[in-house]
N, C-alpha and C positions, 0 to 999 in steps of 0.2 A: 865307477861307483862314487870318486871322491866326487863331483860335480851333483848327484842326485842327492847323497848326504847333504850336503852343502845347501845344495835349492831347500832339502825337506827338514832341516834342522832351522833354517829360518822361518818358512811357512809355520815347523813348528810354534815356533817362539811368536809367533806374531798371531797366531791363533789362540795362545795362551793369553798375550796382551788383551785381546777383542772380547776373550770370554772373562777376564780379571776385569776390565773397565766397566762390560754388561755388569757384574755382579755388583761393581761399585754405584753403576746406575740401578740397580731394581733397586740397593740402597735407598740410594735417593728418592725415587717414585716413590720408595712405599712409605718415610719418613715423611715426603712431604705430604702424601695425601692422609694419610694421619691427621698430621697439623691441620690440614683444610677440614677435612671432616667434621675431625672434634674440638678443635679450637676456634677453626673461623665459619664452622658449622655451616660446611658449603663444600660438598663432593665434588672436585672432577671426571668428568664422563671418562678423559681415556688414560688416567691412571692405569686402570685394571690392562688396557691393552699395552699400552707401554713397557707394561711388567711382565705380560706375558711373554711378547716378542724378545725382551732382554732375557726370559730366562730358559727359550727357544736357544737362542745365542751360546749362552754361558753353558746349557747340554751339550748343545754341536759342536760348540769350538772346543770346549774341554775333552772331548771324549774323541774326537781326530788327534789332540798333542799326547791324550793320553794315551792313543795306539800308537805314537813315534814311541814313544818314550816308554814303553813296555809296562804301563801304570793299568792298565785292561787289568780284572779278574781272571786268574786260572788257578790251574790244577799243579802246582807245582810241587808240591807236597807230592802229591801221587806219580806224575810222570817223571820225578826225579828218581823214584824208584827203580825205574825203569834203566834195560841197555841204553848205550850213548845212541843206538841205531836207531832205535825204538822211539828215541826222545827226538831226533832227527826228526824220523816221519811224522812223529804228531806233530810237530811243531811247524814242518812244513804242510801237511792236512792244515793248519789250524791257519796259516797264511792266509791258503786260498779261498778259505769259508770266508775270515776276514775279507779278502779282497771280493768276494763274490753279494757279502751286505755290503759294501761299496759302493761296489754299481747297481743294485736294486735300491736303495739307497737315493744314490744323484739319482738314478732316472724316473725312480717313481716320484720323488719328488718335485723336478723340475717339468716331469711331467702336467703335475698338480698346479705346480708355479704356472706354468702355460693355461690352462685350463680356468683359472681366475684370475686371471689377471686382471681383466676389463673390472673385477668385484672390486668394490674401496669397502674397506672397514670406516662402518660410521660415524665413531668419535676423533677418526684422527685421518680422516678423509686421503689414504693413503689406500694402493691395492692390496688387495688378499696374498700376492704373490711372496710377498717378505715375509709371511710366516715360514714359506716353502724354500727362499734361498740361502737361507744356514745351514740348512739339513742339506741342499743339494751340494753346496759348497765343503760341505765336513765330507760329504760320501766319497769326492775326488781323492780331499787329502786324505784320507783313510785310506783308498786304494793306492794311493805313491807312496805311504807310511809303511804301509804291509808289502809292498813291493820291494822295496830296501830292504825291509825287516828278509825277506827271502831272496834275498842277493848276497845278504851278508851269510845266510845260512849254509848257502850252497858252496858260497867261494869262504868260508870258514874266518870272517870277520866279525868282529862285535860292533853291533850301531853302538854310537857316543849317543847319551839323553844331552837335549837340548839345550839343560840348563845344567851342564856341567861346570 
């Protein structure tokens, strides 16, 4: 398990960096196309896409570091309620739901990536496919994140957060 930690605590970290940099780029795109708009009263065509795919990005990348790092929405008010057994089995049910949007997840979307590829987005003459390879990219990490997350379950370990 130390070698999977290891791999998946950096993936984390460096999925976090991609989705903080995107964020810092939509920044940028959207401050600058401002200025062009309204100040040098002259729109850029692929602002708008630029911003979409950075914030494509900063979803997928954020939301794979944030299943390492157990930052996901749940029920812990309520299943804390609950026996330590009980809290066991949901939590492992709740693994494999994780790892099961995973892999529908990467395959539908790399699916997709395949299927437009040959399409280029018009302002920025690039294929259609990079919309679809963050999402299929986060689907992976999400299924190694949630697969540790239920290694350490089973053998009765706590995953370290990445930015300890």
């Amino acid at each position: 398990m130390s070698l999977l930690t290891c791999i998946n605590a950096r993936l984390s970290r460096w999925a976090m960096y991609v989705a903080v940099a995107c964020l810092l780029g939509i920044v940028g795109v959207v401050v600058g196309s401002v200025i062009w708009r309204y100040i040098l009263n002259d729109a850029p065509a692929w602002s708008e896409q630029v911003a979409l795919l950075l914030v494509i990005n900063v979803a997928m990348f954020g939301a794979a570091a944030g299943v390492r790092d157990e930052g996901h929405i749940g029920m812990e008010s309520l299943t804390g309620l609950l026996p330590k057994k009980a809290q066991f089995w949901i939590g492992s049910i709740v693994g494999v739901i994780t790892i099961v949007f995973g892999l529908l997840l990467s395959w539908g979307t790399a699916t997709m990536a395949v299927a437009v590829w040959t399409n280029t987005m018009p302002t920025l003459g690039i294929s259609e496919a990079y919309r679809y390879l963050p999402c299929t990219i986060s689907g992976v990490l999400i299924i190694l994140f949630s697969i540790e997350h239920l290694i350490a379950m089973f053998t009765d370990k706590e995953v370290v957060p990445s930015w300890h």
